[in-house]
C-alpha positions in Angstrom: 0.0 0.0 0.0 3.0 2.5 0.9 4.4 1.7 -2.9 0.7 2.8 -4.1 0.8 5.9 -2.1 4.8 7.1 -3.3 3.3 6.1 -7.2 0.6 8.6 -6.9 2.2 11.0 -5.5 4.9 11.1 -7.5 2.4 10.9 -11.0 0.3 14.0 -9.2 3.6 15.4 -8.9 4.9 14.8 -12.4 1.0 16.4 -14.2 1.0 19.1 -11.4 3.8 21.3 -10.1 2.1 22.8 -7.3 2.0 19.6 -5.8 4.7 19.7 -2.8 5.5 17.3 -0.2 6.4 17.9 2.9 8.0 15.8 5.5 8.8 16.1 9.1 12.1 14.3 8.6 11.3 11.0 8.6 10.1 8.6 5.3 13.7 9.2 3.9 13.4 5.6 2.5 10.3 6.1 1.1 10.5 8.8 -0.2 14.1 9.0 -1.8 13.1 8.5 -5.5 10.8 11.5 -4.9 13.6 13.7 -3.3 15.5 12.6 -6.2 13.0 13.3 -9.2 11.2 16.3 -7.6 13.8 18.2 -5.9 11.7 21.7 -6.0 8.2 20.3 -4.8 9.9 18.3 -1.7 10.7 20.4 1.6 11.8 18.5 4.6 10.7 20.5 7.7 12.4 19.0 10.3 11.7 17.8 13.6 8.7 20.4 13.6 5.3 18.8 13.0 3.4 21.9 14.1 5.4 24.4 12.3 5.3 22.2 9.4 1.4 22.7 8.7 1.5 25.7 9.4 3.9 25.7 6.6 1.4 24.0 4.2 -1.2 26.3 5.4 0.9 29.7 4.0 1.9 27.7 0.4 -1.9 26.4 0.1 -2.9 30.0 0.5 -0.5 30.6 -2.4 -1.9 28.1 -4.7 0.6 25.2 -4.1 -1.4 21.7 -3.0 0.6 20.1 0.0 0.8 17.0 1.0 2.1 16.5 4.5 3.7 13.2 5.6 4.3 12.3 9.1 3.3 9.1 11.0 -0.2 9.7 12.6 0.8 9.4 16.4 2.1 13.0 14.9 0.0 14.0 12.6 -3.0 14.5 13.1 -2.6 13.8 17.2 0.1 16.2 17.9 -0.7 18.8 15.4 -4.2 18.9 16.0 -4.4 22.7 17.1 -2.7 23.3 14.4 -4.9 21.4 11.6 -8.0 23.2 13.1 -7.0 26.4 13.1 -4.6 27.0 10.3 -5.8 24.7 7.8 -9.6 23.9 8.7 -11.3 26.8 10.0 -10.2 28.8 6.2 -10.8 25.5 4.6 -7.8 25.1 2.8 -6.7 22.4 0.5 -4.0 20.3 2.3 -3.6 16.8 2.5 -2.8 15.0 5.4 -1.1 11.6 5.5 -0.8 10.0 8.8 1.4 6.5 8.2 1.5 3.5 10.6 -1.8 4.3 11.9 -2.7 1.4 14.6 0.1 -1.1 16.1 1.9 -0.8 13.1 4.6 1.0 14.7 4.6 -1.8 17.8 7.9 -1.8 19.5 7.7 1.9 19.8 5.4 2.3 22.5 2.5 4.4 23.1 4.3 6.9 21.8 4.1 5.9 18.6 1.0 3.7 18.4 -2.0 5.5 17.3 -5.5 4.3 18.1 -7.2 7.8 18.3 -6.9 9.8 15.0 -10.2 9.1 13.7 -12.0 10.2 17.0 -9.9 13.4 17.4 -10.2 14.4 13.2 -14.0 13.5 12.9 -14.5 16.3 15.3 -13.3 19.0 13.1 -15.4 21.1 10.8 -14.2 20.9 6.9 -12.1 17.6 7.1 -12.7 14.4 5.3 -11.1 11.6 6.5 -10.0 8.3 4.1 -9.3 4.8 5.8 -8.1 2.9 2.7 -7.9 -1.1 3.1 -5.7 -1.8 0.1 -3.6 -0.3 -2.6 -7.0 0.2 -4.8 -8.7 2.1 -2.5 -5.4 4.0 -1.3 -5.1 5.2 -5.0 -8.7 5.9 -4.9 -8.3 7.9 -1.5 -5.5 9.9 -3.0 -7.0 11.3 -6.4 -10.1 11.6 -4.2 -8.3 13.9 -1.9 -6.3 15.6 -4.5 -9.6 16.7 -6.2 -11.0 17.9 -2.9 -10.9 21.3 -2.3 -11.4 21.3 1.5 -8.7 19.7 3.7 -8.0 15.6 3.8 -6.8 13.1 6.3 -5.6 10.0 4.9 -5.3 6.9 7.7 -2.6 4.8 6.4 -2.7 1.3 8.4 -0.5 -1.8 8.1 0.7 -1.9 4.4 1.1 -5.9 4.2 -1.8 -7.7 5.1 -2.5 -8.3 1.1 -4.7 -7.0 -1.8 -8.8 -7.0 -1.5 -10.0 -5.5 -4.5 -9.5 -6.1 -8.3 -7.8 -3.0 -10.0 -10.7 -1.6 -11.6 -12.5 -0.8 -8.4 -13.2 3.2 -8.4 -16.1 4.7 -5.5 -17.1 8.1 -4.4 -16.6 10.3 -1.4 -18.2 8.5 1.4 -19.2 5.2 -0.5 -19.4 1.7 1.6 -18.3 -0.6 -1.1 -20.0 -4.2 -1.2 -17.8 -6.7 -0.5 -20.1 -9.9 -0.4 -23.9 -10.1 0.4 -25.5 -11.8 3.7 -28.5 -13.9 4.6 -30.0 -11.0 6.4 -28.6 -12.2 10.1 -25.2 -10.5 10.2 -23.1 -7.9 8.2 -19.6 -6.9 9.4 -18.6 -3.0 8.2 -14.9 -2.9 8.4 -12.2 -0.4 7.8 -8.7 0.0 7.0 -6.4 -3.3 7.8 -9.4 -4.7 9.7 -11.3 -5.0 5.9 -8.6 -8.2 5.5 -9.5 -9.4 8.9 -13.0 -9.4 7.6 -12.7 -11.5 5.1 -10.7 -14.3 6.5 -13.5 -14.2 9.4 -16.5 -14.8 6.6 -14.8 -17.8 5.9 -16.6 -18.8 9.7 -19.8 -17.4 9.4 -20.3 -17.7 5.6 -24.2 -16.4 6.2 -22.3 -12.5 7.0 -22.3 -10.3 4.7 -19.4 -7.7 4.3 -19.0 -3.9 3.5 -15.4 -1.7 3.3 -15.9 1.8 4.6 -12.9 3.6 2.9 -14.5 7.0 4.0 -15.2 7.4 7.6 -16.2 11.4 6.9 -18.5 12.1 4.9 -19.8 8.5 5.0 -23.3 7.9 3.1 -25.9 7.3 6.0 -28.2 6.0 3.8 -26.0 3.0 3.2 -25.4 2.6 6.8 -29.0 3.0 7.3 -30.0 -0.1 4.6 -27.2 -2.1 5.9 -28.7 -1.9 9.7 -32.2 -2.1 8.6 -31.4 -5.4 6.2 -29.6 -7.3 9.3 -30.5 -8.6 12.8 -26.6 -7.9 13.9 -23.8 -5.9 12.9 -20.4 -5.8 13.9 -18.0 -2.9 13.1 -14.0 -3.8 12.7 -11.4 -0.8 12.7 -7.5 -0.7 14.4 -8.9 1.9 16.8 -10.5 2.8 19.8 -13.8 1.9 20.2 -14.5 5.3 21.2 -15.0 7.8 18.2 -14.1 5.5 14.9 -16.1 3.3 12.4 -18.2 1.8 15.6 -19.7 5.3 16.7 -20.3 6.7 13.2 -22.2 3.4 12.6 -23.7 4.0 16.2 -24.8 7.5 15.9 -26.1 6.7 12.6 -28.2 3.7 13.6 -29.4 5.3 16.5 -32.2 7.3 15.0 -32.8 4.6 12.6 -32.6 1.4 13.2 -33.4 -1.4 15.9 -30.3 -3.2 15.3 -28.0 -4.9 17.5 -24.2 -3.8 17.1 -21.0 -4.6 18.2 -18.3 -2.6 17.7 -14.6 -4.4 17.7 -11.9 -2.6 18.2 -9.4 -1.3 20.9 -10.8 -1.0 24.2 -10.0 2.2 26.5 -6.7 1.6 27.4 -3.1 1.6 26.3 -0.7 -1.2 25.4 0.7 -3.4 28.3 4.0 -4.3 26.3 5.5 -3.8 23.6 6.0 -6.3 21.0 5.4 -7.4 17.3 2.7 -6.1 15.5 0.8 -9.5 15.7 1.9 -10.0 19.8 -0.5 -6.4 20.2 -3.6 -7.4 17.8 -3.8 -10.4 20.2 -3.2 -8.6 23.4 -5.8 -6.3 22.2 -8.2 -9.2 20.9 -7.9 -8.3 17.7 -6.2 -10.9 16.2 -8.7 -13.4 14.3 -9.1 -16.1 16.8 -10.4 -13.3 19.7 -12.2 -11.2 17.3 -14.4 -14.5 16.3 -14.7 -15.5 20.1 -15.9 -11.8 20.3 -18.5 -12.5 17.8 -19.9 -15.7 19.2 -20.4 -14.4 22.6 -22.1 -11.1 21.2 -24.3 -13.8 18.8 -25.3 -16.0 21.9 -26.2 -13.4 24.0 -28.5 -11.3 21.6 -29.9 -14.4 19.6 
């Protein structure tokens, strides 16, 4: 998925000159080739997250289109003030990318683990937010949020966990995109690297039907609404908290709605115990496929 995201950057680079990059000095590996072939649209800020969107904020104002790299336990967490008042509240055209969003980052702590993004972003007036699943819907994200002309944060998750779609899958700002119909009993709405998760847990409940939400804001309520009104259960799957992400979009949605029963999986509120591999924290956080599925039996006994 990272590959995808340096490819269209560097092709909206190559068609567009105004297109900069900006880093907070780290990505050097991934972003060498564009250093390389783009040396006037590439600005390395330094350790400064918070001076460097305020940075995007002046050059958007002067007709550039920035796209400003950091890993999201930076941007958008640290940064936030920032976001919302330079960038947001005038509506500007910047584009967030927030890498390693979850564990990914797992033997780095707390510090670097981020499992709050969505809940702090959705918040802010003027910002989309983009949770891609794969490297189709990252490119589809990216020209998304290229064309937008209001401010974008992109979620970028783990970048391994495989390919979902077929090439020629394209949707709109704040599509769900159908994945594999149900019975009517139970449809699991996922999001970012929990989409894959998704489909390897269909494989034990082959009557669930199964929905990627690649845009968490806007997102189309209607959907949400026919998705919730068609099923008896649905569970919600994101890398994040269970407070503020997927789970309480589809919550606030369904609310004034829909009778259904849902469960959101995700991280509970706490931090990590330990550190460890990326895997060791899915599991202690039961979201590793053998406690998600023990997650969804319990929730299935006790409500059916």
């Amino acid at each position: 998925m990272r590959d995808t995201l340096v490819a269209c950057i560097e092709k909206l680079a190559e068609e567009d000159k105004k297109v900069l990059l900006l880093t907070g000095d780290h990505g050097g590996a991934l972003w060498g080739n564009f250093r390389e072939n783009f040396p006037e649209q590439y600005i390395n800020v330094g350790i400064a997250e918070q001076n460097m969107v305020g940075v995007a904020a002046g050059l958007s104002r002067l007709g550039f289109r920035p796209f400003v790299y950091a890993l999201s336990a930076f941007v958008p967490v640290r940064v936030l003030e920032q976001m919302k008042l330079d960038v947001c509240h005038d509506n500007l055209p910047v584009v967030f990318l927030g890498d390693g969003a979850g564990f990914v980052y797992s033997h780095l702590g707390t510090s670097h683990q981020s499992t709050e993004d969505i809940a702090v972003t959705r918040v802010i007036p003027n910002l989309s937010i983009f949770s891609p699943a794969d490297k189709v819907e990252m490119n589809n994200s990216l020209n998304l949020a290229y064309t937008s002309k209001s401010p974008v944060y992109l979620r970028i998750g783990k970048s391994d966990v495989g390919d979902i779609h077929e090439d020629n899958l394209s949707f709109n700002l704040g599509d769900l995109i159908n994945l594999k119909e149900g019975s009517g009993k139970i449809h699991f709405i996922a999001t970012g690297s929990m989409v894959k998760s998704a489909i390897e847990l269909i494989k034990e409940f082959p009557e669930a039907g199964l929905s990627s939400a690649p845009s968490l804001k806007p997102i189309n309520s209607n959907e949400i609404i026919k998705i919730c009104n068609n099923n008896e259960v649905v569970f919600t799957l994101e890398e994040h908290s269970i407070l503020g992400g997927l789970g309480s979009i589809v919550a606030e949605i369904s609310s004034l709605e829909s009778p259904v029963h849902l469960c959101r999986i995700g991280v509970n509120d706490r931090f990590s115990e330990l550190c460890g591999t990326y895997h060791y924290l899915l599991k202690e956080h039961k979201l590793d496929i053998d406690s998600i599925k023990g997650q969804i039996t319990k929730f299935l006994n006790n409500r059916i």
